[in-house]
DRENVOVEX-624498 format. One line per field, with one value per atom (N, C-alpha, C): residue number from 1; chain; atom name; x, y, z. Coordinates in steps of 0.001 Angstrom, whole numbers, plus 500000, padded with zeros to 6 digits. Layout:
! residues N
seq: NUM, ...
mol: A, ...
atom: CA, ...
x: X, ...
y: Y, ...
z: Z, ...
! end
This chain:
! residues 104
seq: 1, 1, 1, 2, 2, 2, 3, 3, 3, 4, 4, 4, 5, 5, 5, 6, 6, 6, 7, 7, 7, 8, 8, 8, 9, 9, 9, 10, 10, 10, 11, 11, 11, 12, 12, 12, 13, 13, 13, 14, 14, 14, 15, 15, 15, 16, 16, 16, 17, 17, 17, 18, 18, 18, 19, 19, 19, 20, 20, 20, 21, 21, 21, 22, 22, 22, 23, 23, 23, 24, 24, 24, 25, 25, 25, 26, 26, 26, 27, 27, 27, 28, 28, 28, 29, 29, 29, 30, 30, 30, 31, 31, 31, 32, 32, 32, 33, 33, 33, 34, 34, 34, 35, 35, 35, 36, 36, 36, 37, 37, 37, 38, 38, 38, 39, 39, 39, 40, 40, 40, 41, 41, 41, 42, 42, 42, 43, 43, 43, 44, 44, 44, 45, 45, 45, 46, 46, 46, 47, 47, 47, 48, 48, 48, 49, 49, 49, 50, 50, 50, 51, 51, 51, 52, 52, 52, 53, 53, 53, 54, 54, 54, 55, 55, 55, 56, 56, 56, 57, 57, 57, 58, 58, 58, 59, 59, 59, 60, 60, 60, 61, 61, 61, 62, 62, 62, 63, 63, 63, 64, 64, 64, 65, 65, 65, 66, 66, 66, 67, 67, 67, 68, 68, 68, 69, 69, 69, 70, 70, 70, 71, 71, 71, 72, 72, 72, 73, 73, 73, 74, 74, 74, 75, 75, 75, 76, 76, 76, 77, 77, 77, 78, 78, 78, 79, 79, 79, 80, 80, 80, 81, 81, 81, 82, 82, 82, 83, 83, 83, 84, 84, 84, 85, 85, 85, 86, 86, 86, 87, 87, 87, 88, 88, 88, 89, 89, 89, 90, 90, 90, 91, 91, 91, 92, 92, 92, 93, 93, 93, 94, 94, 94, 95, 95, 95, 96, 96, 96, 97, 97, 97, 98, 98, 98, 99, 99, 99, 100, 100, 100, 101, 101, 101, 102, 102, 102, 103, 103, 103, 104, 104, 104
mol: A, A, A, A, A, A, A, A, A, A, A, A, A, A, A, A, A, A, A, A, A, A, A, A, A, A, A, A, A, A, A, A, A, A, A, A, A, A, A, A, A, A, A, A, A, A, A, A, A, A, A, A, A, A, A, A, A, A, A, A, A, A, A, A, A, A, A, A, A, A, A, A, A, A, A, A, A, A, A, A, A, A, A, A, A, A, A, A, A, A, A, A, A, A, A, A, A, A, A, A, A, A, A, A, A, A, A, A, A, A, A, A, A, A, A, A, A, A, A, A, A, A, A, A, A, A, A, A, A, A, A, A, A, A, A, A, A, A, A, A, A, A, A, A, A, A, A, A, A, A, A, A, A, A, A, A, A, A, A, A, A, A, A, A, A, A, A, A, A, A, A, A, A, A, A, A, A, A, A, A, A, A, A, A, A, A, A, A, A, A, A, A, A, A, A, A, A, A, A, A, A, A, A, A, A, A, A, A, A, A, A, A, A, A, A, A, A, A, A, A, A, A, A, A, A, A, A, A, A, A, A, A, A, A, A, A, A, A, A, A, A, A, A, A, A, A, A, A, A, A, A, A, A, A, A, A, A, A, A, A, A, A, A, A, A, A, A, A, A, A, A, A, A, A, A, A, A, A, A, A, A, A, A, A, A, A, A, A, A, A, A, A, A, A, A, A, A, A, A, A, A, A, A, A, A, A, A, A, A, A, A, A
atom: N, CA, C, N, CA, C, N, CA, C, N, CA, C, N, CA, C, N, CA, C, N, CA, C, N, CA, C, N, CA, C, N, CA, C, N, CA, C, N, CA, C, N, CA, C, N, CA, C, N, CA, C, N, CA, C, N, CA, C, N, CA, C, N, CA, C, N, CA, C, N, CA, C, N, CA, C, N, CA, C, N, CA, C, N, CA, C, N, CA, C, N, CA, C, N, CA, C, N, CA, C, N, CA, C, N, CA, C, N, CA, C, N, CA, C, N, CA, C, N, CA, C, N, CA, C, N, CA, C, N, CA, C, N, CA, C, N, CA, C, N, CA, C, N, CA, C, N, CA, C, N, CA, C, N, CA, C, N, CA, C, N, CA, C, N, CA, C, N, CA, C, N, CA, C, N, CA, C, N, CA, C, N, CA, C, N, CA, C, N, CA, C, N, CA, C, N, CA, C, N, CA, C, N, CA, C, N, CA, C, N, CA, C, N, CA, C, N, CA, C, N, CA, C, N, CA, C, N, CA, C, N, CA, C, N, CA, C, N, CA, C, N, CA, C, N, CA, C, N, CA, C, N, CA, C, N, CA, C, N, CA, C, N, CA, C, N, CA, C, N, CA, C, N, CA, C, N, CA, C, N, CA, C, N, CA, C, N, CA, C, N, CA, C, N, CA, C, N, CA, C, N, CA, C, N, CA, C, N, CA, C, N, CA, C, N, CA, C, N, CA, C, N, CA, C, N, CA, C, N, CA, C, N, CA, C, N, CA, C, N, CA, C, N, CA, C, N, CA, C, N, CA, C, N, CA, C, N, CA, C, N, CA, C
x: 500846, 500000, 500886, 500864, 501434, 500490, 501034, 500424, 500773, 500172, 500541, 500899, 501766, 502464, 502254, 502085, 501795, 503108, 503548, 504468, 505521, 504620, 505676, 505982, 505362, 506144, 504788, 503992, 502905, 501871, 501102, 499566, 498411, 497664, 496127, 495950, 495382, 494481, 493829, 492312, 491142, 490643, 490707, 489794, 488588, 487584, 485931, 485880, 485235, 485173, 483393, 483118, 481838, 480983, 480029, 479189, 479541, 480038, 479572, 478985, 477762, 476876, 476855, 477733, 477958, 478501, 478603, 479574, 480319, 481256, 482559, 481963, 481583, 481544, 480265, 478865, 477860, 478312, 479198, 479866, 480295, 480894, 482156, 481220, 480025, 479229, 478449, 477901, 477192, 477941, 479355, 480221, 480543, 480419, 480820, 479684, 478556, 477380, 476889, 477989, 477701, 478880, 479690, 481024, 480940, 480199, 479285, 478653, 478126, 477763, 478574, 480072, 480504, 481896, 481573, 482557, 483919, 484133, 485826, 486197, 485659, 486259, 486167, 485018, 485266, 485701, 486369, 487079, 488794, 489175, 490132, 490588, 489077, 489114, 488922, 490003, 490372, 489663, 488963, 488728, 489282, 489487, 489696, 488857, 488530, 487527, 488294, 487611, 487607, 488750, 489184, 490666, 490719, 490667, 490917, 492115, 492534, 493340, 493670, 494573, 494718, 494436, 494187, 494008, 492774, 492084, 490374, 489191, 489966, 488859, 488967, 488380, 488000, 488210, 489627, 489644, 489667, 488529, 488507, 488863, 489463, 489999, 489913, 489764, 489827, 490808, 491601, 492487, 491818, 492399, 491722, 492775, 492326, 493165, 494658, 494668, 496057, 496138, 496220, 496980, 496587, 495484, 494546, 494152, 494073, 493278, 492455, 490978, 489918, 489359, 489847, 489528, 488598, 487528, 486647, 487021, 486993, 487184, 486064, 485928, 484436, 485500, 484742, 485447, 484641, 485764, 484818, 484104, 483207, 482114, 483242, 483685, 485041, 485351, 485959, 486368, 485612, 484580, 483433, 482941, 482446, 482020, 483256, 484653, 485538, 485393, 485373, 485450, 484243, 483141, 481739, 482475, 483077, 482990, 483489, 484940, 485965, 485264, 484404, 483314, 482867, 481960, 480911, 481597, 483017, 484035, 484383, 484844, 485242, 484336, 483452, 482041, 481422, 481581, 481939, 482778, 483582, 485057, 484757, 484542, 484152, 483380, 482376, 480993, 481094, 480272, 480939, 480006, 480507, 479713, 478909, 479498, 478591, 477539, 476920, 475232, 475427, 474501, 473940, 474830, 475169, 475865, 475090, 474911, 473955, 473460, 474420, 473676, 473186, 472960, 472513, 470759
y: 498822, 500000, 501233, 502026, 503482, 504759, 504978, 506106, 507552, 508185, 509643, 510396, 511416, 512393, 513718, 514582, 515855, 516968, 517994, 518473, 518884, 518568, 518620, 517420, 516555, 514804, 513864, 514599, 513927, 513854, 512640, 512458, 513268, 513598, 514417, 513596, 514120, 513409, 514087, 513676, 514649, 513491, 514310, 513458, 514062, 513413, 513788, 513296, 514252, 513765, 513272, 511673, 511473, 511867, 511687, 512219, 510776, 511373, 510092, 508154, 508931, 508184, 507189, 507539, 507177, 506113, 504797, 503723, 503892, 503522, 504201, 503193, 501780, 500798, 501200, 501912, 502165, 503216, 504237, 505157, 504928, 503741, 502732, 502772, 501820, 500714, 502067, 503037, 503891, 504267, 504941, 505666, 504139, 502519, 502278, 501912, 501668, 501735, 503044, 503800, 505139, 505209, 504498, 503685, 502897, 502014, 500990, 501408, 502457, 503375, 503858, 503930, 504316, 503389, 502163, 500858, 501644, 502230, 502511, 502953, 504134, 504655, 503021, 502569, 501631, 500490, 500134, 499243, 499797, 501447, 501758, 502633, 502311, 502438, 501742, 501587, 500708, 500609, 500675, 501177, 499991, 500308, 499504, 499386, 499003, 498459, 498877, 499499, 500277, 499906, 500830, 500032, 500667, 500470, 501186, 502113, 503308, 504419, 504580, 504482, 504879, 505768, 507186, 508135, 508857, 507865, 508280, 507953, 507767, 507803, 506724, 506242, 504684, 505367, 504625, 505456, 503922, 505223, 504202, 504884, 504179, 504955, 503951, 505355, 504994, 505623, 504687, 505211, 505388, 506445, 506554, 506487, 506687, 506238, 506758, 507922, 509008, 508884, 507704, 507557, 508525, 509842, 510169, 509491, 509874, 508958, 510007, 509304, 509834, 509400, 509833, 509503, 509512, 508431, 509055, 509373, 509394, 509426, 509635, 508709, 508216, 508765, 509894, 509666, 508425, 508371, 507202, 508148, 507713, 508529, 509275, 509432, 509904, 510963, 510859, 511797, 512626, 512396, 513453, 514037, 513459, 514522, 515814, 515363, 516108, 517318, 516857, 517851, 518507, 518337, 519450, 519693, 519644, 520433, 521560, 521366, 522415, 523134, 522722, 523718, 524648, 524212, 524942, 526222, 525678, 526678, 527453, 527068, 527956, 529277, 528784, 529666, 530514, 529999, 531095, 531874, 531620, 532535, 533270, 533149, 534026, 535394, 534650, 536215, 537346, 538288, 539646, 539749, 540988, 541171, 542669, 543118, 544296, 544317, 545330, 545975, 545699, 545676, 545682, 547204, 547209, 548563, 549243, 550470, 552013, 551360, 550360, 550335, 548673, 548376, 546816, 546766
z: 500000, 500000, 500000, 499198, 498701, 499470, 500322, 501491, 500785, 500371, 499595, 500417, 501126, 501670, 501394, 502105, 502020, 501721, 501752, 501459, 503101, 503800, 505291, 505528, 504691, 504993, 506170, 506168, 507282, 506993, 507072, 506824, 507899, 506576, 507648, 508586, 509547, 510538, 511409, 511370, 512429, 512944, 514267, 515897, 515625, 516223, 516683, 517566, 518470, 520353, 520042, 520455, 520003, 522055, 521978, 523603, 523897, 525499, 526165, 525917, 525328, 525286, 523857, 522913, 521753, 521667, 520961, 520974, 519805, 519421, 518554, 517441, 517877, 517044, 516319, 516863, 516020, 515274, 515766, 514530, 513561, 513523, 512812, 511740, 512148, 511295, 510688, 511354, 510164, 509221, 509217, 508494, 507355, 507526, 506945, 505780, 506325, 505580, 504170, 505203, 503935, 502983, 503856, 502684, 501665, 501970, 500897, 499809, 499848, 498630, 497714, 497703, 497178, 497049, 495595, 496065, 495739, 495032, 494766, 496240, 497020, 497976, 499156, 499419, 500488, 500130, 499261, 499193, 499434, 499782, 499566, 501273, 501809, 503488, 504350, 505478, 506362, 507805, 508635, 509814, 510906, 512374, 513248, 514284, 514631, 515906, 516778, 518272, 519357, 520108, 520805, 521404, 522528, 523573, 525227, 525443, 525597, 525783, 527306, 527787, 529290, 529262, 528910, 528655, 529079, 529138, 529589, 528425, 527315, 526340, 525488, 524728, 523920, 522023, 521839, 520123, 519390, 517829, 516414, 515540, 515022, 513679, 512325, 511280, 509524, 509141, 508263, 507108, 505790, 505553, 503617, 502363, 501665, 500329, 500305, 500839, 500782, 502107, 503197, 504141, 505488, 505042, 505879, 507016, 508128, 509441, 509866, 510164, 511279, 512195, 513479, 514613, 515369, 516094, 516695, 518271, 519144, 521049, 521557, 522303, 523353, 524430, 525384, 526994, 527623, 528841, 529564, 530492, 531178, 531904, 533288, 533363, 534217, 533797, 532398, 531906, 531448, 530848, 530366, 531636, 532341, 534090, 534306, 534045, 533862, 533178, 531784, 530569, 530595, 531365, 531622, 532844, 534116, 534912, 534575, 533808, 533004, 532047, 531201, 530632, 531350, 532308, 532722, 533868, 534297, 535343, 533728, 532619, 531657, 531334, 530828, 531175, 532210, 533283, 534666, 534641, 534203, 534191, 533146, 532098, 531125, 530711, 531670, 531964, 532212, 531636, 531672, 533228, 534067, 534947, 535214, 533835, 533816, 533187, 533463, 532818, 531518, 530851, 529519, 528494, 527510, 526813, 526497, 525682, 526122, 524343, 523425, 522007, 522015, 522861, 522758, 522515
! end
């Protein structure tokens, strides 16, 4: 397999943080169902079944034709309680605390 290269020498690659509540593997299976539609491309994409991350979160990934990867990340329920508490303190922190402006 001939992996195509970009001009800094490194393949694309995008994460998607899926909710909580999402299983990576029903992501898998829709994205590959919509793969199926289109035989040249899914016969020329790879995906892997779910793999445990010490990390906190559960990753799947697809390769594509030019060596591209897309990632999905499930937190585990740990980590997502996390990543909303840090939201919602981000958002606190953020707020303006003055009055309304004289052109609003």
């Amino acid at each position: 397999v001939e992996v195509a290269r970009g001009p800094s020498g490194l393949s694309a690659k995008l994460a998607i943080r899926l909710a909580a509540n999402t299983k990576p593997s029903d992501f898998l299976r829709a994205v590959q169902e919509r793969l199926d539609l289109f035989s040249d491309l899914s016969a020329s994409v790879a995906c892997e079944a779910a793999s445990s991350v010490s990390s906190g979160f559960v990753v799947a990934s697809c390769r594509g034709p030019e060596g591209e990867v897309v990632e999905v990340w499930k937190p585990t329920v740990e980590v997502a309680k996390a990543l909303e508490r840090a939201r919602k303190a981000w958002v606190l922190g953020t707020s303006v605390t003055r009055g309304r402006d004289l052109f609003e």
